[in-house]
N, C-alpha and C positions, 0 to 999 in steps of 0.2 A: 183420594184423588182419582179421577178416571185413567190418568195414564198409568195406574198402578196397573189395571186391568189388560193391558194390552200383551197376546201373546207374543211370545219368545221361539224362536226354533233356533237352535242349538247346530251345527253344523264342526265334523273334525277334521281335520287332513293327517293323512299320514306323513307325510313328508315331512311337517312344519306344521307343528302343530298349533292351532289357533282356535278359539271360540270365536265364532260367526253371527252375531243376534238382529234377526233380520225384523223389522218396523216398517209400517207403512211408508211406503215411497221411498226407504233408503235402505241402505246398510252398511251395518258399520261392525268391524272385527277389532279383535283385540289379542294381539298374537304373540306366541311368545317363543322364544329362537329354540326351545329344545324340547324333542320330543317328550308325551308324557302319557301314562298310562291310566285312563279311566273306569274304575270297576263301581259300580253300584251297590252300595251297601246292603241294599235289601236284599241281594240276588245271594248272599253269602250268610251262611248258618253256621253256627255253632259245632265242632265236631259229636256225632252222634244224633242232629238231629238235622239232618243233609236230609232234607225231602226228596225224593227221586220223583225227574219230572213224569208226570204222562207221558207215554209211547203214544207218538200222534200218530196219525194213518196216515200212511206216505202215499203220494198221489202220485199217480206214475201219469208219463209224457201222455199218452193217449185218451187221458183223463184231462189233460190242459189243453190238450186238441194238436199237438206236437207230434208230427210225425216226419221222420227226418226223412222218409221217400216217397212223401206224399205228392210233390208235384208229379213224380214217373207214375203212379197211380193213376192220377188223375190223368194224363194223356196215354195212359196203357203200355208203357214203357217196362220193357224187361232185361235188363242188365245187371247180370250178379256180379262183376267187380264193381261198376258203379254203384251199386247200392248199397254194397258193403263199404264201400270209401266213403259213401254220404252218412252212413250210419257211426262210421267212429269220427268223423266229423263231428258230428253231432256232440259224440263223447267228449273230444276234444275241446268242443266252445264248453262245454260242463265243466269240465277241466278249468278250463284257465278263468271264466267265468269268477269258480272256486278261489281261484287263487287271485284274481283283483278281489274281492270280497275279504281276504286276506290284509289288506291294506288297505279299503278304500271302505265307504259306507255303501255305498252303490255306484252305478254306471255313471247316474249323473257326475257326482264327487269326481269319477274316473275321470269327465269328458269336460272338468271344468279347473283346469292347472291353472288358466291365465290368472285364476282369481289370485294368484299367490305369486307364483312363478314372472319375474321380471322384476320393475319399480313398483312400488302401490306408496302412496303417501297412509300411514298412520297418526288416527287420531292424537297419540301422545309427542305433538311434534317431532315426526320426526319422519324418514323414508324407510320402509324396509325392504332388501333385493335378495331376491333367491335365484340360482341357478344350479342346473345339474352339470354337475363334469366330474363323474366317478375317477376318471381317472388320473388328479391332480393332484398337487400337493399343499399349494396355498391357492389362493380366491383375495381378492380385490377388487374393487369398481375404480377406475383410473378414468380424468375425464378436466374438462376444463374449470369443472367447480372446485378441484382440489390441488391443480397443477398438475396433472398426470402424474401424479405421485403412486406410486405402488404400492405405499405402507402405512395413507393416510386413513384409507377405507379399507380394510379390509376383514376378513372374516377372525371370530376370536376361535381359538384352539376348542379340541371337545367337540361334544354334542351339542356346545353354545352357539359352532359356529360351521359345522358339519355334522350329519349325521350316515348311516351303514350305508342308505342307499347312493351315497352320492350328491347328495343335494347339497348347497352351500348356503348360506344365511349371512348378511351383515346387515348391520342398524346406522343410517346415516341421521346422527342428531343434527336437528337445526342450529343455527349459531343465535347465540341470546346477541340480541343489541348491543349497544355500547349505553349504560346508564341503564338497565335494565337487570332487577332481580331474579332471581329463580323461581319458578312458581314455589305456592306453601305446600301445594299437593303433591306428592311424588306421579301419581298417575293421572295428572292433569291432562283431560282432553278437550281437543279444537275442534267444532265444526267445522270443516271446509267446504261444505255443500247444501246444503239447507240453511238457512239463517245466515247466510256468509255475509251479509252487509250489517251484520249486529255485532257490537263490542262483548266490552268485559259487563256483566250485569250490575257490578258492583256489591252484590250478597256476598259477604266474609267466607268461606268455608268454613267456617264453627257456627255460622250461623244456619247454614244449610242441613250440618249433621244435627245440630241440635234440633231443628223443627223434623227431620228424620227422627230421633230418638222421640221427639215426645207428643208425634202423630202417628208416627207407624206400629212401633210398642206399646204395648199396654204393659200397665204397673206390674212390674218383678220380670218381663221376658226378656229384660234386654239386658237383666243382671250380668249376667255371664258372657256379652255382647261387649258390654264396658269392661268386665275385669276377667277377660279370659283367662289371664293367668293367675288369677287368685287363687285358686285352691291347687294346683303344681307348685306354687312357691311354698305357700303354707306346709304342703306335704313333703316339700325339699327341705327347709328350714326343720321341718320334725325329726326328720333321717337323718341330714347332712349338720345340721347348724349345731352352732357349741353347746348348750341343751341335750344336744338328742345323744343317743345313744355310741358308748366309743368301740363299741366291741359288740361279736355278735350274740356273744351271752347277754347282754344288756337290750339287746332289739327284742320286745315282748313279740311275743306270737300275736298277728291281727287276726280281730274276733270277727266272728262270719257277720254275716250281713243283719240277722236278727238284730241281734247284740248291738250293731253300731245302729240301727237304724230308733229302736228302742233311746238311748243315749242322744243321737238326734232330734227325738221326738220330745222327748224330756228338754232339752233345751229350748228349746223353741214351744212351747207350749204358751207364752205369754205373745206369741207373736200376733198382729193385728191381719184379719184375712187378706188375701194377695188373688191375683190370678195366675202367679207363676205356678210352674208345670206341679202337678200332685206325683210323690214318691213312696205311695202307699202300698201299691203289688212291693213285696219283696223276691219273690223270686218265682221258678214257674216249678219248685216244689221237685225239685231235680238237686241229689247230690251235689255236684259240683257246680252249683249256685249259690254258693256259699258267699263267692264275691261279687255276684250280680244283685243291682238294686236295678228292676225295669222299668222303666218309664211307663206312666198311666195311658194305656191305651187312646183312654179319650185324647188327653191334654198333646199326647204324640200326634194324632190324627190332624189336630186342630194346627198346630202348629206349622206341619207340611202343606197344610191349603192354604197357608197365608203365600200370596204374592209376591213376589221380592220387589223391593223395593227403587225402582228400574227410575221410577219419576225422578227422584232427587237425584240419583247418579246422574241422570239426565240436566238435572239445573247446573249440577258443578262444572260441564262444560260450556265453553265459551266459545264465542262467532271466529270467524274467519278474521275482523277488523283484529279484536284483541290477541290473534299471533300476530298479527303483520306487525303492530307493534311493540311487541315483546321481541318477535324471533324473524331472523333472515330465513329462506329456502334453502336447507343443505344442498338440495340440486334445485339451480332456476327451473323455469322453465326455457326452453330450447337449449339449454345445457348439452354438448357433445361428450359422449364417454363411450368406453369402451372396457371388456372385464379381462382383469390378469391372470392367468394362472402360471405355477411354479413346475411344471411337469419333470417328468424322468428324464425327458427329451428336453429342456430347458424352459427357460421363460416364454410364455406367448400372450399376444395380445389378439384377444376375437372382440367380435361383434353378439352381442348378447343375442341369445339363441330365441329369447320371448319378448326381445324389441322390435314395438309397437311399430316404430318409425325410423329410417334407417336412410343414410344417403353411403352407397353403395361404391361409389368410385367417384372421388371428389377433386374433381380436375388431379388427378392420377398421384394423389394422399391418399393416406390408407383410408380404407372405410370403416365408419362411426357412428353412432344410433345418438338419436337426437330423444331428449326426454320429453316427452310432449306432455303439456299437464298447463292447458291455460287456466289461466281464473275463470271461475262459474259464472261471469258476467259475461265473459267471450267467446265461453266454452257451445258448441254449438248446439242449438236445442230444435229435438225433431218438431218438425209441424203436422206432417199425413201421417195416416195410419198406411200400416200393410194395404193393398187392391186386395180382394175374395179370389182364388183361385180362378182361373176358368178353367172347363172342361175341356177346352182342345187349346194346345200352346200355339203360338204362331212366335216364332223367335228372332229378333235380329241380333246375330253376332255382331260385337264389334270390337275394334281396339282403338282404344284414346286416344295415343299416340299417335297414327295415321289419322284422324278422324278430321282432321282440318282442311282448309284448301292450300296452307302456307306450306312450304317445305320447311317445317319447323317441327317438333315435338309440340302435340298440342296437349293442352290442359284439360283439370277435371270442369273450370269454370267453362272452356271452349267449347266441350262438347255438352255441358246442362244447355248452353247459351243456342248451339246450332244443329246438334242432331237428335238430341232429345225431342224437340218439334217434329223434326223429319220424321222420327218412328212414329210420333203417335198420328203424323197423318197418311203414314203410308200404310196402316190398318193392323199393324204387328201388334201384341199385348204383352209381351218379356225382351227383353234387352240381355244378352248374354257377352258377359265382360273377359275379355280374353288378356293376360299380361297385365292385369291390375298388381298382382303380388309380387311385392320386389324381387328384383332379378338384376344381377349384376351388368348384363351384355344386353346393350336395348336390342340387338338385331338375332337375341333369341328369341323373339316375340313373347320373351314372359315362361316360355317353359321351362328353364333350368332356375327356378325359383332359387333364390337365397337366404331370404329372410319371409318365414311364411305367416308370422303375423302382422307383418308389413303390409299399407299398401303402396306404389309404389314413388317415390318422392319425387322423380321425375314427372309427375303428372299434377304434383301440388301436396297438400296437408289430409292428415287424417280426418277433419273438420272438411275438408272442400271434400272429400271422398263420402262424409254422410250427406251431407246436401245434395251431390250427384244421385245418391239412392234415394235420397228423400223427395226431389223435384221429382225425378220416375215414379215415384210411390202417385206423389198428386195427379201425375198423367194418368194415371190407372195402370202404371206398366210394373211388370213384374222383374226384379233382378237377381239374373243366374250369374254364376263363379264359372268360371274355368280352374278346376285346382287340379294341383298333379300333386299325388300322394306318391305316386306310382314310381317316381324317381327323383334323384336332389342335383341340384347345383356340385361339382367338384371343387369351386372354389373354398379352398383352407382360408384366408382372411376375412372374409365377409360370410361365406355359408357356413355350413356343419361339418365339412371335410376336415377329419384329425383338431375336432373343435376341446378335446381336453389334450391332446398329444398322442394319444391313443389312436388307431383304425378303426377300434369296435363301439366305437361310443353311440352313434344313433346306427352304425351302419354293418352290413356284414364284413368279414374279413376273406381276404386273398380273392379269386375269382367271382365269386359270389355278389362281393358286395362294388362288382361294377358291370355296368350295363355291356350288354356283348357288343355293341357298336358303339353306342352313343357317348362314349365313355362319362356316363354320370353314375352318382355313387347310388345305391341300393339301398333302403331302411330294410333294420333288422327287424320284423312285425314281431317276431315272438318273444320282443323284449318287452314287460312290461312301464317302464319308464318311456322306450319308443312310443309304446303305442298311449300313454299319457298323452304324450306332446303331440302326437297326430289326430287323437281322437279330440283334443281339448282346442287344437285349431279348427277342428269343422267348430263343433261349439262354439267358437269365436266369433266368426263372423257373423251368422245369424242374431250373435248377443248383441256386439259390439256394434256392428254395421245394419242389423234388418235384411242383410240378406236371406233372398226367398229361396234358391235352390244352389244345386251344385253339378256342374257339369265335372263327371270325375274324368280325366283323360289317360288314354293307352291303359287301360287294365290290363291287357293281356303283357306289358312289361313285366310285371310286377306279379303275375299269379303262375306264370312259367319260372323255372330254373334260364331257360334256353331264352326267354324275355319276350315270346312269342314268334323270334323267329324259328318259325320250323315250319314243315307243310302238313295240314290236318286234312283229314279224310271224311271227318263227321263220324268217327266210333269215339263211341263212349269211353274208347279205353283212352283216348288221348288226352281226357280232361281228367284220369285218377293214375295218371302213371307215376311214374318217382319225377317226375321233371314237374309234375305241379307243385306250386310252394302252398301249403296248406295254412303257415302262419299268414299271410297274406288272404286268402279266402275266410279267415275268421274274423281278420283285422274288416274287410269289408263288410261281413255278418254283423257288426258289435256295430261300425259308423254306422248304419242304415237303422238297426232297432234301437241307438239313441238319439240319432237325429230325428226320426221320426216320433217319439217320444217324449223328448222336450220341444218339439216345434213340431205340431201334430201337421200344421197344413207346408211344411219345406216340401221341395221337388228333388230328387236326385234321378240323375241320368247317367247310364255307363255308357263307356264306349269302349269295345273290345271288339277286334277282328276276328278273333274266334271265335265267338259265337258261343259264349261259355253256358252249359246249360242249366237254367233254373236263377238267370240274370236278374229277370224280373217276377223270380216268384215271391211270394212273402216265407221270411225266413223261418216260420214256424214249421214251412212243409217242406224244407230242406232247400229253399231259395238263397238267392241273395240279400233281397229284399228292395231292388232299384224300382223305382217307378217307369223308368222307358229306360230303354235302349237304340245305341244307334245302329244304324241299317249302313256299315259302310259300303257297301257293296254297289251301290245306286249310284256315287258320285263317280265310281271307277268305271263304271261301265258309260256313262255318258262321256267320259274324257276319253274312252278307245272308241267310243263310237265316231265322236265329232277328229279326233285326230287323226285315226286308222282305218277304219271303215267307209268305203264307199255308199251315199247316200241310199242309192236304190239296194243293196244289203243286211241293211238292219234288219236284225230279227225280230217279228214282233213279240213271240213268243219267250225269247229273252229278258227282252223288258218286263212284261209280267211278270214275269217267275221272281226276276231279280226286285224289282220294285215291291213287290210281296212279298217275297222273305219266306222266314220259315209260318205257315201259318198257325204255329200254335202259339208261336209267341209276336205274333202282328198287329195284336189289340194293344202292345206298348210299344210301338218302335216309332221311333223316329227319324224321320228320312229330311233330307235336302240333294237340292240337283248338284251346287258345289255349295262349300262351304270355305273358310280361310285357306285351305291345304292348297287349294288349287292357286288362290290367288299369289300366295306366300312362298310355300315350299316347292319354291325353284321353279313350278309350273306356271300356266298361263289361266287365266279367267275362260270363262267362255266365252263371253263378249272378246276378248281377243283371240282366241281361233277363231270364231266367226266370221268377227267386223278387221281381224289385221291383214286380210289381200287387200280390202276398199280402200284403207290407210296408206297400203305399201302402194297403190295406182295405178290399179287395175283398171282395162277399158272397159268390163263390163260390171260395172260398179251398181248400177240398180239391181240387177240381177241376184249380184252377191250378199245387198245390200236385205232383199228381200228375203233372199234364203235365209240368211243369217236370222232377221227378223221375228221370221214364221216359226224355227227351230228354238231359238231363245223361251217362245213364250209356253210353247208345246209340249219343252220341258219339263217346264216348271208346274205347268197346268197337269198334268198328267204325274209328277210328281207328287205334288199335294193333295189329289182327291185322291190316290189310287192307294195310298201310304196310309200308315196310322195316324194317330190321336194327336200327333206332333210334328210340325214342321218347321225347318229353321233355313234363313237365309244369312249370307253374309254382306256386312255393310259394303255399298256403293253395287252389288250385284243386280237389285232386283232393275235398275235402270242401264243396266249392261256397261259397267264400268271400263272403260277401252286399255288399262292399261292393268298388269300385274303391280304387288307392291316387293320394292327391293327395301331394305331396310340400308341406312348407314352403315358400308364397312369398309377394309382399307382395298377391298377389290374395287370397286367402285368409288375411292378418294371420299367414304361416309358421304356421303350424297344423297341430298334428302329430297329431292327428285323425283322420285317413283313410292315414295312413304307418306304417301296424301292420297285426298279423297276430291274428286273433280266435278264438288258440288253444283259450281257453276254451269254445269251440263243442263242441270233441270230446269233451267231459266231460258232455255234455249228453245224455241219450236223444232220438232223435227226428234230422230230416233231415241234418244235417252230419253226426254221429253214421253214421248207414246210408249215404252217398255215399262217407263214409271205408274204412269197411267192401266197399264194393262195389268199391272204387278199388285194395285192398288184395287181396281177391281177387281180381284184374286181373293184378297184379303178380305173382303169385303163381301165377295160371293162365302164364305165358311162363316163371318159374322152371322149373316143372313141366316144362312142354310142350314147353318152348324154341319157342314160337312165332315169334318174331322170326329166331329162327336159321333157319327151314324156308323152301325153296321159296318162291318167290311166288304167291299162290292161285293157283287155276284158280276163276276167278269165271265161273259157269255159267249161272247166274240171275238176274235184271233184268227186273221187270215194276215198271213203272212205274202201270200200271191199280192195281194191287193195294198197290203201292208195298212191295215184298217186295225182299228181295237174300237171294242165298243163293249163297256159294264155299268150297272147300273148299283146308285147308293142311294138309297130310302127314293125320293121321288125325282131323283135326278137321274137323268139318261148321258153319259159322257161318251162321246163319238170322235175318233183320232184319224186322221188320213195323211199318214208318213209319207207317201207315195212322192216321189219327188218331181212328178212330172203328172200322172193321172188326177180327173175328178170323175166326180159323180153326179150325176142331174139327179139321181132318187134311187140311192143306197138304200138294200133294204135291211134294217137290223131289228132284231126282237124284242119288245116291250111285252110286259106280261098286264099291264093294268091299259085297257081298250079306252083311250079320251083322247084328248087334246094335249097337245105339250107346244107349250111356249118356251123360245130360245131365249135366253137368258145370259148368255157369252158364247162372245166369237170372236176368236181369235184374231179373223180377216177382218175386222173394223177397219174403217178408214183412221180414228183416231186413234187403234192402236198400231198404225202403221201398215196395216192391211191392203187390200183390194177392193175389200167392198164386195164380191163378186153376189155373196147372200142379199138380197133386197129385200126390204121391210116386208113383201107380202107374203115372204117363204117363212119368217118367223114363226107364225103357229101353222104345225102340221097336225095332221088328223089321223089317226090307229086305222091301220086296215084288216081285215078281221081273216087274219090268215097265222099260220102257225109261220115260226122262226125263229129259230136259235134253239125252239127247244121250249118255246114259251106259246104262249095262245093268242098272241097279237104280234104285228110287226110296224115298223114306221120307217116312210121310205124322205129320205131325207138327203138335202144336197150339201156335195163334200167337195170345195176346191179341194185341190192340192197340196198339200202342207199345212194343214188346216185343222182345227182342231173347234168342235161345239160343245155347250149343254146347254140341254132343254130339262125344263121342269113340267112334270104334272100339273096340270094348271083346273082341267074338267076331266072329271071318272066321268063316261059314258055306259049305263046301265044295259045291258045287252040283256 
């Protein structure tokens, strides 16, 4: 049969031990609750004839291309503490490396717990649940399918039902029908996923093995297949049975192997030929072979290339139809449960720490994880594939929640339904989801997570949350996470806070394991079971959901002792002192080189205000290994600019520096003018510094109306071309959103008020309307231009008197005139390529709210053949006042 032919891969867990055997299009395990130890028989010899293996030639790091101070090399960096902290680093990820290799098969295995860890429905009717709580006494699942009973489900004693490290194990059997027998099979398995609308096939199981026995064996190999125990009993009955021998004088001495084999041979001389195995080698001519008869080389050979026999185990299972009616669901689906344990400290009731789906405070009942597990006919099935990366990100933040016009909590369908369109026609290609992951306090916006393989239930079904990434996918849009590894929720009933009775279970103990301000609790990185469950949730979501990347946030919580409050100076020594946590820099080293590994095209992006060095290098050269980083530096300086600083003030020189960053690491940074912090945490948008005197009714309301205008766009334009390979805005921003978002709490009587998004602006003629427009042609000039893909400028120009900037990226010329009150009739600034250049965006549009002052005949300017800047041509071009152009190379003039 060809499905004999089909290979098998074999997969182990340490934890829980199970065989894995993975088939086209499915897979299906078969698991068994106590651990077990696998040795290969061939790998084991005989005493005395132990082959000693070859001494292989060890490859050393620099041979693999590993060099733990390669990126300080490569930028000519010389620090002998730093180098020497990057180098037992190094040693360090070897280390522990080392020691998951100890328990795992590799990184993936490491990075892939959810396969195990929680509910999974098993083939052999029935649920299997694991959970880690080292530090308990008994384990139960308690829930509405059993009456909350504590002693219904629960774990069996032993390594049946725990084992060293902490893990728990229980088996929830189905309930057989009423009128319904017990299968004949002991390890009768159901399809639940493929063939699910097929019954029982009606083939006997003696009918199944028998066409097994006498297709798959050939004559005499399945002797010993059918009567394994035949020759132990016969050899029992000789020794032990009334017959044999009563004493030890009476036990003859057994004759070596010649001897008996001679005596065998002799009897069987009338036998008719076989293909069973030949027993002709008697031994390999070695003393103490005496009791060895070897098996024929060939006939051994032969017998190990036969295929197992995978097909007919495959017919003895049956469809989805024929459980449903045999057996009820030990847990339905949408079933509420929750897991007990028995602690030092007493009985507790948590929220299972690897629940999928979780409602988190249920009109003020405790919170309870909901089993999610519909039938495969309703189960949600993707339609698009992944979008292809693009080469420069363009981001729009958002949160679900707020994403509505109602003052309501909106949905995962509200936002596929109305702002899904809005991104893809406002020229963005990623969508970055902020508070999808449950979290107890909606007006944490999602960062004190509590359940992190959760998404959030407030927003709708784990089914409505693929569809949201799936309809994105068909847009062409890419979907980034906001995940915070970096710190946890403190809630004990619903999060991981004292989740077995214990302080030290995911988290540190006494100061350590709570944030210096924010009082959330701390992960223990250097716990190998911690970093299980952390590493195996990035894995998740990408598996589970298709999510494309991951915005990690606040690194610098989590890589400091001191949680990044301190003040840094940019010495090296501040990022190798005793206050770095190095378990935490390797936990980030191991995320980065397996998510990039099992999901070759994901995105990760850091965000740390320290500026940690070698963020975005590849981990081989003693990086991190992130793909960008963010540039916070950008958003703070435009919020003391617009709130503190007087207009005619600004530095221009500032701006560049800051908007630029460090240049060695600028080819990965990602910048935005603000992003949620501003809207959210406590501050104001920019549109409301701007636009709230015109609000508050002021007389000179054009006035303010225009400054405001001119600065909004200026921004953001001079943001995004001047910046790296990535840029991100936040939803309702790029149309200058008039109001901050408050979330419902009891200072504000939960008021949901200011927790929406005021789409109906855009429908409007007039200022939101033109910002959207302007924001939109933005997106559209990098489409075009591939702006963000090019070079890093060459910024040539910086007067500060004039408050002018003007740098040039690939064929584009960008010209800025801060000046809050001067213009210019024919500014001259330096172009090095002598043609023509065509204007291409201006700020002053009439439709984007402009003046117009530019007229269509000033559009293309023409090189005047004089030296400036520093270059061998210049172009003199006119600059209202708050004003901001590019022009494009349009004709090279051959000179």
């Amino acid at each position: 049969m060809t499905s004999l032919s089909l290979s098998t891969k074999f997969s182990l867990y340490p934890n829980s031990t199970f065989l894995q055997f993975q088939f086209p299009n499915r897979t299906q395990r078969i698991s068994f609750p106590k651990k077990t130890q696998i040795a290969c028989s061939a790998t084991e010899q005989p005493k005395g004839q132990q082959k000693r293996p070859k001494k292989k030639k060890s490859v050393t790091d620099s041979e693999k291309g590993i060099d733990p101070v390669g990126f300080l090399t490569k930028f000519g960096i010389s620090h002998k503490q730093f180098s020497q902290f990057l180098r037992e680093r190094h040693k360090s990820l070897k280390d522990l490396t080392d020691e998951i290799f100890n328990r795992h098969i590799d990184l993936r295995d490491m990075a892939s717990g959810f396969e195990i860890l929680g509910i999974h429905r098993h083939p052999e009717h029935r649920e299997d649940y694991m959970e880690w709580a080292p530090g308990a006494r008994y384990c139960a699942l308690v829930g509405d399918f059993n009456g909350w009973s504590p002693t219904e489900n629960c774990a069996r004693e032993g390594h049946f039902g725990h084992d060293d490290y902490g893990y728990w194990f229980i088996i929830l059997e189905d309930k057989l029908r009423d009128g319904e027998k017990p299968d004949e099979l002991y390890f009768q398995q159901y399809n639940y996923i493929d063939d699910y609308d097929k019954g029982d096939s009606g083939v006997p199981i003696e009918e199944i093995f028998k066409k097994a026995n006498d297709e798959y064996w050939e004559p005499g190999e399945d002797r010993f297949i059918k009567n394994r125990y035949e020759i132990p009993a016969k050899l029992y009955e000789q020794i032990f049975g009334p017959n044999g021998p009563q004493t030890l004088e009476e036990l003859e001495e057994i004759p070596d192997a010649e001897t008996r084999y001679k005596a065998w041979k002799e009897q069987h001389k009338d036998d008719l030929p076989s293909n069973a195995p030949c027993y002709d080698v008697i031994d390999n001519g070695k003393e103490y072979d005496i009791f060895n008869v070897v098996l024929d080389p060939v006939s051994q050979e032969k017998f190990r290339a036969k295929k197992p026999p995978l097909a007919y185990w495959l017919e003895t299972r049956k469809g989805r139809q024929a459980w449903l009616k045999k057996y009820s669901p030990c847990i339905p689906h949408g079933s509420k449960y929750r897991v007990y344990f028995n602690t030092p400290s007493g009985p507790l009731e948590r929220v299972p720490a690897w629940a999928t789906y979780v409602q988190p405070d249920a009109e003020g009942e405790q919170a309870f994880a909901i089993h999610w597990d519909p039938p495969p006919e309703y189960a949600y099935k993707w339609k698009n594939s992944r979008p292809k990366v693009p080469k420069s990100l363009r981001i729009y933040e958002c949160h679900v929640g707020i994403s509505g016009s109602e003052p309501k909590i909106s949905s995962f369908s509200d936002f596929i339904e109305k702002v899904l369109p809005h991104v893809k026609e406002a020229g963005y290609n990623t969508i970055q989801l902020i508070g999808v992951i449950e979290h107890k306090d909606y007006f944490t916006v999602g960062y004190r997570a509590t359940n992190l393989y959760a998404v959030s239930s407030r927003y709708g079904t784990p089914d409505d949350f693929k569809q949201l990434v799936d309809e994105a996918h068909g847009l062409g849009l890419l979907v980034f996470l906001d995940i915070v590894h970096s710190y946890s929720a403190a809630d004990e009933m619903v999060g991981l806070s004292l989740f077995d009775g214990t302080n030290d279970c995911y988290f540190h103990t006494g100061k350590r394991g709570h944030h210096k301000y924010w009082g959330t609790r701390m992960f223990k990185y250097g716990d190998l079971d911690v970093l299980h469950f952390l590493l195996s949730n990035l894995n998740w979501w990408p598996t589970e959901y298709q999510i494309d990347g991951f915005h990690f946030h606040s690194l610098s919580s989590m890589m400091y002792t001191h949680n990044g409050f301190a003040s840094f100076t940019g010495d090296l020594e501040e990022y190798c002192n005793q206050y770095v946590d190095k378990d935490a820099l390797l936990y980030l080293i191991l995320a980065n080189e397996i998510l990039h590994a099992l999901h070759p095209d994901i995105i990760t992006i850091a965000e740390d205000a320290t500026f940690y060095p070698g963020l975005c290098e590849p981990t081989s050269q003693g990086g991190l290994g992130f793909d960008y980083c963010v540039n916070l530096s950008v958003s703070e300086m435009w919020s003391s600019f617009l709130e503190t600083v007087p207009d005619h003030d600004w530095s221009m020189r500032k701006i560049v520096n800051t908007l630029m960053g460090n240049r060695k690491f600028a080819d990965k940074t990602l910048v935005y003018a603000e992003n949620h912090n501003q809207s959210i945490s406590g501050g104001r948008s920019f549109a409301e510094i701007l636009f709230g005197e015109i609000r508050d009714g002021s007389h000179d309301t054009e006035k303010l109306l225009l400054r405001g205008c001119s600065l909004h766009k200026m921004i953001r334009l001079i943001t995004l071309t001047i910046g790296g390979p990535a840029y991100l805005n936040f939803m309702g921003n790029e149309f200058g959103h008039p109001e901050r978002v408050e979330f419902p709490m009891p200072s504000n009587n939960f008021s949901f008020s200011l927790a929406k998004r005021r789409w109906d602006l855009l429908a409007k003629e007039g200022l939101h309307r033109n910002l959207f427009i302007f924001d939109q042609d933005l997106m559209n000039l990098d489409e075009n231009e591939r702006v963000l893909t090019r070079v890093l400028p060459s910024i040539h120009h910086v007067n500060d008197d004039n408050m002018v900037i003007a740098y040039l990226r690939g064929p584009l010329l960008f010209v800025f005139n801060f000046h809050p009150t001067d213009s210019y009739d024919g500014y001259r600034i330096g172009v090095e390529e002598a043609g023509e250049y065509q204007l291409v965006l201006n700020t002053d549009e009439i439709k984007y709210g402009g003046q117009g002052l530019i007229k269509d005949d000033q559009y293309l300017r023409k090189t005047i053949s004089k030296r400036g800047d520093g270059l061998r041509n210049c172009l003199e071009v006119p600059m209202p006042s708050r004003t901001a152009q590019v022009y494009k190379l349009s004709r090279i003039l051959r000179i």
